[in-house]
Structure formats: C-alpha cells, structure tokens
C-alpha positions, 0 to 999 in steps of 0.5 A: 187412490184419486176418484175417477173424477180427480183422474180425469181432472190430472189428465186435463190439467196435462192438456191431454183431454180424457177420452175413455169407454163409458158403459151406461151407468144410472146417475153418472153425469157425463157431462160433470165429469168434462168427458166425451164419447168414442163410439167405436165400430169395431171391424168384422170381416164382412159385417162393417156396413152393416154394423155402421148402419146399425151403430148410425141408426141406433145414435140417431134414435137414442142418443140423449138430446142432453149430451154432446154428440159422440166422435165415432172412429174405426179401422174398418174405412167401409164403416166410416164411410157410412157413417159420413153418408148417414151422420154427416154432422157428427165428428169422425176419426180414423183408427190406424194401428200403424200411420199408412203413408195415405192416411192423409187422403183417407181423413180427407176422403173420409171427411174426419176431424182428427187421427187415433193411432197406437201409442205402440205406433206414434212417433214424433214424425206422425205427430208432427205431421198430423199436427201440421194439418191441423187434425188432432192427434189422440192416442190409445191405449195409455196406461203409463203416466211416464208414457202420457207425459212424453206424448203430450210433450210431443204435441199429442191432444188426448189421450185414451186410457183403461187407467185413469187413476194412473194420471 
C-alpha cells in the first residue's frame, strides 16, 4: 500500500493537485507534502454569518505564519460574503452541488478564484465553461482512480478525495 505521501505524489503526477481535509497532526509537515487547505463553512440553517465571522476570526488570529494561506469555500453564499468582507486577501471558492445557471455572477459577486462541484454533478459542459473563465475547477469527492483520470481528461484542475491511497 502507498504512503500518504506516495498518494498525493500520483495525483500530482495526474495534474489534478491534492486537496483533502487535514486534522491538526503534531509533526506532519504539511508543507513536505505539496498540500493546501480547504476550510470548509459548512452551512447551518440560520447560523452562516455567524459561523463565517467565527471561522474568519479564528484563521486570522491562529493560522501558522509558517503555512500558505488556506482556500475558504461553502455552499452557504451569506457565509462567503463574510468572508470576502472579513479576508478579503484569502483565495475563495464557491461549492455547488449542481452548477446553477448564475453561478458565473455568484464567483464573480463573490470575488472567488475557483468553482468546487460535485463529481456526482460535473460534466464536461461545466468544465468547459468554467475553464473558459479562467477559474479552476476542483471537484469533490473522488474516490475511483478510473473516475479522477476522466476528470483530469476533461480539464479538471484537483481533485478532493477521502482516498488518497486509491491514486
């Protein structure tokens, strides 16, 4: 079985980039391993600026100096919003399910770099299309090996996946 560290060398050797949830680990050397960090808002019914301003608060006072910046993403758009008022200088990704046909005005009103949807979802049309903008596309979850070599065929920049040692 590959090391975690082989895993995310196959997927980077795939031009997909790793992206997968890191919990705080004494010694792990994120930086060693080439990966960044997804702080994902997760949406709560009523709760999303709060939970944004909390999140934004806690990456500004506790955020290693030693690490680059984290791309802060969520399907709550109340919650990104705060987050482009309160880190406006950190990268910001939408999360869609399903691509909506306004999603264009929505990474554009929210100022994000890049598009995250659904490997369920994504289809070549999306890809194309958020490619054509010049946004990356990075798609969650991808545990099929099979499955993140078609998307990296269709122009897929990363990949997120609770499997690392499939690729």
């Amino acid at each position: 079985m590959p090391t975690f560290r082989d895993a995310i060398s196959e997927i980077n050797a795939l031009g997909l980039g790793a992206n997968v949830e890191i919990k705080p680990t004494p010694g792990l050397g994120i930086n060693a391993l080439g990966l960044g960090a997804n702080v994902e808002i997760k949406p709560t019914p009523g709760l999303g600026v709060e939970k944004a301003k909390a999140t934004c608060a806690l990456i500004s006072s506790d955020w290693p100096d030693s690490l680059p910046l984290p791309v802060i993403s969520s399907f709550d758009m109340s919650a990104m919003a705060v987050a482009k008022d309160l880190l406006p200088n950190i990268e910001r990704a939408t999360l869609f399910g399903k691509l909506p046909e306004d999603w264009l005005s929505i990474v554009e009103q929210l100022d994000c770099k890049a598009v995250h949807i659904s490997t369920r979802h994504v289809t070549q049309a999306h890809v194309d299309a958020i490619n054509r903008h010049n946004f990356p596309v990075r798609v969650y979850t991808v545990n099929d090996a099979a499955r993140g070599q078609e998307l990296r065929e269709m122009g897929v920049s990363y990949i997120f996946t609770d499997r690392p040692d499939f690729f």
